[in-house]
DRENDO-982357 format. One line per field, with one value per residue (C-alpha): y, z, x; chain; residue number from 0; residue in one letter. Coordinates in steps of 0.2 Angstrom, whole numbers, padded with zeros to 4 digits. Example, Ala and Ser with C-alpha at 12.3 -4.5 7.8 and 13.67 -1.06 7.14 Angstrom:
# residues 2
yy	(-0022 -0005) $
zz	(0039 0036) $
xx	(0062 0068) $
c	(A A) $
k	(0 1) $
r	(a s) $
//
This chain:
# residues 418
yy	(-0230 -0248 -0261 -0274 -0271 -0276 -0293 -0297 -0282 -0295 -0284 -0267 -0258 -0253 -0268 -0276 -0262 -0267 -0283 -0281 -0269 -0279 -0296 -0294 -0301 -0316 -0319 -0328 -0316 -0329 -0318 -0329 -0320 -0326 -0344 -0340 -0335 -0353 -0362 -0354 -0359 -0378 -0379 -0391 -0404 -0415 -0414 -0402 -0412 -0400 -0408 -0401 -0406 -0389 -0379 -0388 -0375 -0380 -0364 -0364 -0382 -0377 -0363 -0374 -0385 -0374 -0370 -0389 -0393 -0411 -0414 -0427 -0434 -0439 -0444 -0449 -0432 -0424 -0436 -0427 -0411 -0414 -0421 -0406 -0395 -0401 -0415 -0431 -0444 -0456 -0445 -0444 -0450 -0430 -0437 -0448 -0456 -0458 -0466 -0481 -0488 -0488 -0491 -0495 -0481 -0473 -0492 -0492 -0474 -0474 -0490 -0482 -0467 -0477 -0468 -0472 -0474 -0471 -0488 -0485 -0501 -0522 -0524 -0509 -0517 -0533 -0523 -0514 -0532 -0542 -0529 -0522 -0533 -0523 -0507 -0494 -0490 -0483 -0489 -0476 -0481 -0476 -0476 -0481 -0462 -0443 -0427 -0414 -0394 -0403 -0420 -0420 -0417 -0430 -0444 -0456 -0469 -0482 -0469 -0464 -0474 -0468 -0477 -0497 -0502 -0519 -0513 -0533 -0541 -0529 -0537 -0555 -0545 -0534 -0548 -0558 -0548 -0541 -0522 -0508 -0501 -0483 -0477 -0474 -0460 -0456 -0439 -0440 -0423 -0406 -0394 -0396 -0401 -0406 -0420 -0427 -0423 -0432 -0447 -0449 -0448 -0463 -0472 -0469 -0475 -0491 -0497 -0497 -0505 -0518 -0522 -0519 -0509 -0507 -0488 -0475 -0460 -0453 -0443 -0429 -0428 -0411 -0402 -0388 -0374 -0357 -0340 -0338 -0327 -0311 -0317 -0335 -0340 -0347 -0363 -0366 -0372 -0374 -0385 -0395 -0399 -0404 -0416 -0425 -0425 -0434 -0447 -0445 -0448 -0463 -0474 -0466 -0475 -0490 -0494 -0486 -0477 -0459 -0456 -0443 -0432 -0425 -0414 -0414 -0396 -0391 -0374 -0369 -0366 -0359 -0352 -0338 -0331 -0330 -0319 -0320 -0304 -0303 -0289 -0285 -0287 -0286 -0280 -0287 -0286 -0299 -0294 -0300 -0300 -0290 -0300 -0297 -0306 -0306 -0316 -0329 -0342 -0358 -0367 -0354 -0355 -0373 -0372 -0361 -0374 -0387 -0386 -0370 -0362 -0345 -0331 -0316 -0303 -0283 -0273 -0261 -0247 -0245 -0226 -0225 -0218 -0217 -0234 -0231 -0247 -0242 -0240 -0259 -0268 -0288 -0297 -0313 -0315 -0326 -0330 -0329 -0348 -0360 -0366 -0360 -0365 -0354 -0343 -0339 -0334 -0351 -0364 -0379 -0387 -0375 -0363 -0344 -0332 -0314 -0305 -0286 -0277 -0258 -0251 -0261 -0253 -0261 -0262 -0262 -0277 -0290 -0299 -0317 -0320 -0336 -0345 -0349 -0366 -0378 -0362 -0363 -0383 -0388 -0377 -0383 -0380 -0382 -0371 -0370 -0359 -0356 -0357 -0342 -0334 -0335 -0323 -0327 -0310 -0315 -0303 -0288 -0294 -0300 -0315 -0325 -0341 -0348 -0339 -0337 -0352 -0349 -0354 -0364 -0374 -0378 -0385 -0392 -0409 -0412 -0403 -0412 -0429 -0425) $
zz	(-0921 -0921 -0914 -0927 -0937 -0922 -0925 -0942 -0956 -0966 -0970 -0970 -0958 -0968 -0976 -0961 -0958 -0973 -0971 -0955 -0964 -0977 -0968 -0950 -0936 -0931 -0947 -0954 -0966 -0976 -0985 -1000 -1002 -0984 -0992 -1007 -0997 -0988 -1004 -1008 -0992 -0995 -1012 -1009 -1005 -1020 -1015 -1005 -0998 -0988 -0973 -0977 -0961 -0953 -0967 -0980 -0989 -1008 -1013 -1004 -1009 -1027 -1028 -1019 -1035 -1047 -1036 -1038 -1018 -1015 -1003 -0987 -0984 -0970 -0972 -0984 -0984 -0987 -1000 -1009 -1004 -1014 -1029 -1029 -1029 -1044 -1040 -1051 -1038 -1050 -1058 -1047 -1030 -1028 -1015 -1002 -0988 -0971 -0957 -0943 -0949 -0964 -0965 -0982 -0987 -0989 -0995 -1010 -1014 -1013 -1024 -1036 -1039 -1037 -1021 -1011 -0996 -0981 -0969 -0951 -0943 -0949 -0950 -0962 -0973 -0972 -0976 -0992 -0998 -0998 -1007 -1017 -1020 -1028 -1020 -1018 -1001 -0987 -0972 -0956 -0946 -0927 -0921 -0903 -0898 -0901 -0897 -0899 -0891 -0881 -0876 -0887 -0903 -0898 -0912 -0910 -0896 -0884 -0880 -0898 -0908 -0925 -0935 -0933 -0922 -0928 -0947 -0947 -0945 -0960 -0973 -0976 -0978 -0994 -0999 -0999 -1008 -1019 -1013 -1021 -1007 -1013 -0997 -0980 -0969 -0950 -0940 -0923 -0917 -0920 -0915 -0922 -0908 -0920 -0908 -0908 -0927 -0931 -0919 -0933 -0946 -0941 -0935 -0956 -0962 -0952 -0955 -0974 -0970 -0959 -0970 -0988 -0992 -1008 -1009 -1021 -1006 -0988 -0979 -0967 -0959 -0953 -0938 -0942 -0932 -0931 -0922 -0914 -0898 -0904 -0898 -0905 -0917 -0933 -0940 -0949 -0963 -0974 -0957 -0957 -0974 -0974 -0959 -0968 -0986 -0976 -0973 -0989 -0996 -0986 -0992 -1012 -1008 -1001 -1016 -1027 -1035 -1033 -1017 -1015 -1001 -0997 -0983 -0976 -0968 -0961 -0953 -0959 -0973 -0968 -0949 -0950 -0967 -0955 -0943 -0933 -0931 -0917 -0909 -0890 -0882 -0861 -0851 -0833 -0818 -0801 -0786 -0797 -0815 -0830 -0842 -0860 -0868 -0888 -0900 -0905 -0895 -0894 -0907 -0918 -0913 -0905 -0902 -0885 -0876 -0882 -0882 -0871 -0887 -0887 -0900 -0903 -0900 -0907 -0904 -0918 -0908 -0918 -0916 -0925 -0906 -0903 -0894 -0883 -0881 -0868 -0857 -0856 -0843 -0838 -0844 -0849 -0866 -0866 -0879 -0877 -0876 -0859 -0852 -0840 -0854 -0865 -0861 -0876 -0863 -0854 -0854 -0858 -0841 -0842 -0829 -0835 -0839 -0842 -0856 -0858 -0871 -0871 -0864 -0875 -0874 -0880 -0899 -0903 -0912 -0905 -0918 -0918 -0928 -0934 -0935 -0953 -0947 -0935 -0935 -0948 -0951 -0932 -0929 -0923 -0923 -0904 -0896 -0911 -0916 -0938 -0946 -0950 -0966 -0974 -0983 -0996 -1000 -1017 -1031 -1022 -1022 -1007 -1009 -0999 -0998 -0988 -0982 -0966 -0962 -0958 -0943 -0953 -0963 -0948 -0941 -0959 -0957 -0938 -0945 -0962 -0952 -0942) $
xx	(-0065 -0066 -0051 -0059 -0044 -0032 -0028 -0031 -0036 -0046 -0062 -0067 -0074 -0087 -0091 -0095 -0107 -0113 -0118 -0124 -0135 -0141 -0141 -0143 -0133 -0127 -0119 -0104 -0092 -0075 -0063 -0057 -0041 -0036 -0038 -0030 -0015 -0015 -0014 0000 0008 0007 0012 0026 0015 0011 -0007 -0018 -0032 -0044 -0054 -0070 -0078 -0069 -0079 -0092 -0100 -0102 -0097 -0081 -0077 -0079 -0068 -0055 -0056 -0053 -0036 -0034 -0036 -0043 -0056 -0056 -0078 -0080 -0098 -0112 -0116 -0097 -0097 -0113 -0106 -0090 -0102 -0113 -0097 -0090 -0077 -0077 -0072 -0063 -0051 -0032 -0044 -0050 -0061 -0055 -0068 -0061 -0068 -0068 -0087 -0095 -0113 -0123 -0129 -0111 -0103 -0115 -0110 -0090 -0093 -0105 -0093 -0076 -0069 -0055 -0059 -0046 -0050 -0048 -0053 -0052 -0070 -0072 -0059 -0069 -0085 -0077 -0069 -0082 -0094 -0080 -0066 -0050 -0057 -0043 -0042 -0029 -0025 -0026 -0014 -0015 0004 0000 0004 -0003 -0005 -0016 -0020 -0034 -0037 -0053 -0041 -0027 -0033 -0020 -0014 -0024 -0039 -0040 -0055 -0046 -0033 -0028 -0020 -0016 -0007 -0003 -0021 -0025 -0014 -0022 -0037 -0030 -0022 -0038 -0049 -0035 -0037 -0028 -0017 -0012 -0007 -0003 -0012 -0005 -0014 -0011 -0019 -0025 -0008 0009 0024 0039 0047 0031 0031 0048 0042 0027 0036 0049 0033 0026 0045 0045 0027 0033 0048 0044 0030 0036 0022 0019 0011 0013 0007 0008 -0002 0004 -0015 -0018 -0020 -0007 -0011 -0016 -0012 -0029 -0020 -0011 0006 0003 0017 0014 0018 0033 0029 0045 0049 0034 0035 0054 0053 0039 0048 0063 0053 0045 0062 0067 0052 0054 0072 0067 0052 0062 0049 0041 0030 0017 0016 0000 -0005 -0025 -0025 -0043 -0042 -0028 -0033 -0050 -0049 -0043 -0055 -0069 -0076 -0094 -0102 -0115 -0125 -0124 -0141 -0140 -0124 -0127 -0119 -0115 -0103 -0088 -0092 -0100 -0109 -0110 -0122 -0126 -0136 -0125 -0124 -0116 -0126 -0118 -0099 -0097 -0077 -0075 -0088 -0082 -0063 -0061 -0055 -0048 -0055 -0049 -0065 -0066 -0079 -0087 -0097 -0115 -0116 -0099 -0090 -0071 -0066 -0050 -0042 -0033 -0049 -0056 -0066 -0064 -0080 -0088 -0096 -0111 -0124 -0143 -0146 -0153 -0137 -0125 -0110 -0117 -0099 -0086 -0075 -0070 -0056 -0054 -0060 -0076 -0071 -0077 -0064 -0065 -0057 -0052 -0065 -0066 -0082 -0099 -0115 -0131 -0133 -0114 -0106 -0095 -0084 -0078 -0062 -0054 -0069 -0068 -0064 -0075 -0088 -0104 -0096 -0102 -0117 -0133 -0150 -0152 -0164 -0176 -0163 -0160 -0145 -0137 -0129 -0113 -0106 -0091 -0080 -0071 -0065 -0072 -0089 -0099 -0110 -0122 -0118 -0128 -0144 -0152 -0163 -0181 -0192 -0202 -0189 -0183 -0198 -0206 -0197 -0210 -0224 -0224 -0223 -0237) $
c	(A A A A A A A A A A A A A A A A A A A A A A A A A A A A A A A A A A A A A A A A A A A A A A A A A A A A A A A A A A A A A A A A A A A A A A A A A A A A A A A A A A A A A A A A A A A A A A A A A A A A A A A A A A A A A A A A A A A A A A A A A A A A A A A A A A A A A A A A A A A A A A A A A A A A A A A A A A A A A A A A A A A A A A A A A A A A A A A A A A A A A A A A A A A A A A A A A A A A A A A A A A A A A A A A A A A A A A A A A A A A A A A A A A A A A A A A A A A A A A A A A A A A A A A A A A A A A A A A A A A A A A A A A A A A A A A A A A A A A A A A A A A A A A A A A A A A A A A A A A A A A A A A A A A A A A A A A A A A A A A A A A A A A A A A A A A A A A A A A A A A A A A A A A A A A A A A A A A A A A A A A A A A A A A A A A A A A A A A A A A A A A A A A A A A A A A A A A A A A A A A A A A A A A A A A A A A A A A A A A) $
k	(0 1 2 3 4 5 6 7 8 9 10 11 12 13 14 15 16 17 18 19 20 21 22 23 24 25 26 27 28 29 30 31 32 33 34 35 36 37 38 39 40 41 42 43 44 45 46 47 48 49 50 51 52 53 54 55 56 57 58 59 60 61 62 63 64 65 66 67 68 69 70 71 72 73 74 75 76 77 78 79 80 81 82 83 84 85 86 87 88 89 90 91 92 93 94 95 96 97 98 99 100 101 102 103 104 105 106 107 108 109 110 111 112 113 114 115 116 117 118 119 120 121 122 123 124 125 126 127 128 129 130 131 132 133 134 135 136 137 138 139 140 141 142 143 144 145 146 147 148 149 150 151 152 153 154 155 156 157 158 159 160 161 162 163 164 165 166 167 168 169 170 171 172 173 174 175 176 177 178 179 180 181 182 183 184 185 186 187 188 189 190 191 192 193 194 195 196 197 198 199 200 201 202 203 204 205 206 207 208 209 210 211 212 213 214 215 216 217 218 219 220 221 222 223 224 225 226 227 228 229 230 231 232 233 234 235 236 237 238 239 240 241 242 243 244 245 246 247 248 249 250 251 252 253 254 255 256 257 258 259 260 261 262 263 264 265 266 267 268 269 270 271 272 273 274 275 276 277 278 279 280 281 282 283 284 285 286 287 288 289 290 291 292 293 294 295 296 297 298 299 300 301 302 303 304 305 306 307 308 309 310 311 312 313 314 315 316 317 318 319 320 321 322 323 324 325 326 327 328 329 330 331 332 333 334 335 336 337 338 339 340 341 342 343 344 345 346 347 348 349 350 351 352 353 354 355 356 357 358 359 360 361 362 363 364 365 366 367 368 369 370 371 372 373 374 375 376 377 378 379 380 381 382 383 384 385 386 387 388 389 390 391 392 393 394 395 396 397 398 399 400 401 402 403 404 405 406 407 408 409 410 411 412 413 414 415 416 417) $
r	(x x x x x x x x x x x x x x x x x x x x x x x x x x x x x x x x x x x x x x x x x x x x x x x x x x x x x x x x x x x x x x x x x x x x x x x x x x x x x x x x x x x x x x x x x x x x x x x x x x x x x x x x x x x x x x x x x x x x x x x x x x x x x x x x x x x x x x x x x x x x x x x x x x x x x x x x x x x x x x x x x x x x x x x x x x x x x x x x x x x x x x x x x x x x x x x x x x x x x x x x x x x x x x x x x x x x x x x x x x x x x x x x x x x x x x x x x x x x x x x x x x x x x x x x x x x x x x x x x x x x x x x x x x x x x x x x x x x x x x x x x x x x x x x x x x x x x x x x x x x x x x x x x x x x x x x x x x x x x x x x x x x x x x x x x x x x x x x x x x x x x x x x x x x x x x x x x x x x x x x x x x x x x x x x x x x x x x x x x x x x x x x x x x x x x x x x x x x x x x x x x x x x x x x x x x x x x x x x x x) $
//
């Protein structure tokens, strides 16, 4: 017996078997029902617009479009991403580019396929109106205040290098080269605290009030959490959505004309559709601890090393054994790559932490959940080490997605270069 199904029962026990089977391990597994149930969730917004930086598979984005979800780019290549996955950029702004800079290679595409672009700094507004006068844009505003669940999420305020500061200096610049302002976009962290919430919202109402703004959107940003711990609430979302829609009310009052609401959720929509399934390899012992050490590694699943995130771990015995949960022993989990970080089990300041697993021998499975968001999206090569597979579960079927990257794709770029 198997505590995989402890936290969240969002794939068979078997079918993980399966894929490991079939596919071999590390691997990522997405649940699409688990995303379809998101959705659903945020439906009183106006507009869904997914950060696909948190997860930018093609085939994801795709099906995300026929549920009409938007997309955020964040780069050249997100803006390729949304292309090759079906979105048509000049019909109701279904990709929006948002960013501090913007280099030419980027400029010249958001002005070939008419893309709003979301302008986080002066001298990107200056960029975009002298190449592109009456380009419809946003404006990012930083509030001069933020908060996030680490200090590496907190995107707004003076150690923030997102948003402008200045919303004043950015006006004879729209005004100059005649751009289209269509709305106002304000995310000041990953991690929901509603007084900081409210204190946002008023911050959005003023900035059109004191500037007579004349918008026909809002932006809620994202960074609605998750419950990634098994005694983590979950986010109110009929609350969420009404303190923002107050605001949304005060500024439809004030122009006298309807404003859209969107919302830019990231993992929330994804996060919690994925698991990583990795193999245990070694199980090593010091005078204090017991190591656990697997296959992925933190090229794999970047969060925990870089934000001390927390994720849930189950364990699937490979020789099919009764697990008794009751029985557990403190470990660390650590990956197989050359670095003393390479810990799943630390906080945010990097300090190792041990976490209760029942007895692992060598050859069973160790599985990562919520990691649909921020996992495959910010893995790396590091090592020499291939990308690894996705899997997409959807309408009963499992289908790769992305397959496992070989050695010598990997290296085809230094060898062709020679």
């Amino acid at each position: 017996m198997s505590n995989l199904l402890r936290k969240k029962n969002i794939f068979n026990f078997n079918d993980v078997i399966d894929m490991i089977s079939k596919y071999g391990t590390p691997l990522w597994m997405y649940n699409f029902n688990v995303i379809l149930k998101k959705i659903k969730e945020l439906q009183k917004f106006d507009t869904i617009r997914f950060a696909q930086k948190s997860c930018s598979n093609i085939h994801i984005l795709s099906l995300l479009k026929k549920y009409n979800v938007k997309i955020d780019a964040v780069s050249f290549g997100e803006i390729r991403r949304g292309l090759c996955a079906g979105y048509v950029s000049t019909i109701n702004q279904d990709i929006i580019f948002t960013a501090d800079i913007i280099d030419d290679q980027t400029l010249n595409e958001v002005i070939k396929h008419d893309i709003s672009v979301n302008v986080g700094s002066i001298d990107m507004l200056k960029q975009i109106g002298i190449k592109s006068p009456g380009h419809k844009i946003w404006l990012r505003i930083n509030p001069k205040f933020g908060h996030g669940h680490s200090k590496k999420t907190n995107t707004g305020g003076e150690n923030s290098k997102h948003g402008i500061w200045d919303v004043s200096s950015a006006l004879p610049y729209i005004k100059k080269y005649s751009l289209k302002l269509c709305g106002l976009h304000m995310h000041i962290g990953s991690g929901v605290d509603y007084i900081y919430l409210e204190k946002a919202c008023k911050t959005m109402v003023n900035y059109v009030l004191k500037f007579n703004l004349n918008i026909r959107s809002i932006s809620a940003g994202g960074g609605l959490m998750i419950p990634y711990r098994c005694n983590d609430a979950s986010i109110d979302i009929k609350k969420y959505f009404k303190i923002w829609d107050n605001s949304r009310k005060l500024i439809s009052n004030y122009l006298n004309r309807s404003i859209k609401l969107e919302i830019e959720p990231g993992r929330f929509l994804v996060a919690e559709s994925g698991i990583l399934v990795s193999t245990v390899y070694a199980i090593k012992k010091t005078s204090t601890k017991t190591f656990i050490l697997i296959d992925a590694g933190f090229n794999d699943l970047m969060r925990p090393v870089m934000y001390g995130s927390y994720h849930y771990i189950s364990v699937i015995p490979k020789d099919g054994r009764f697990l008794d949960e009751n029985d557990t022993t403190d470990v660390v989990v650590g990956g197989p790559l050359c670095e003393s970080g390479d810990v799943f089990t630390q906080n945010e300041y990097g300090d190792i932490e041990t976490r209760k697993l029942p007895n692992v021998k060598l050859g069973d499975y160790l599985i990562f959940h919520d990691v649909g968001a921020y996992g495959a999206s910010m893995s790396s090569i590091y090592n020499s080490r291939p990308l690894i597979p996705e899997i997409l579960f959807k309408n009963n079927k499992f289908r790769v997605i992305r397959r496992r990257q070989t050695i010598e794709e990997l290296l085809e770029l230094e060898i062709n270069s020679c």
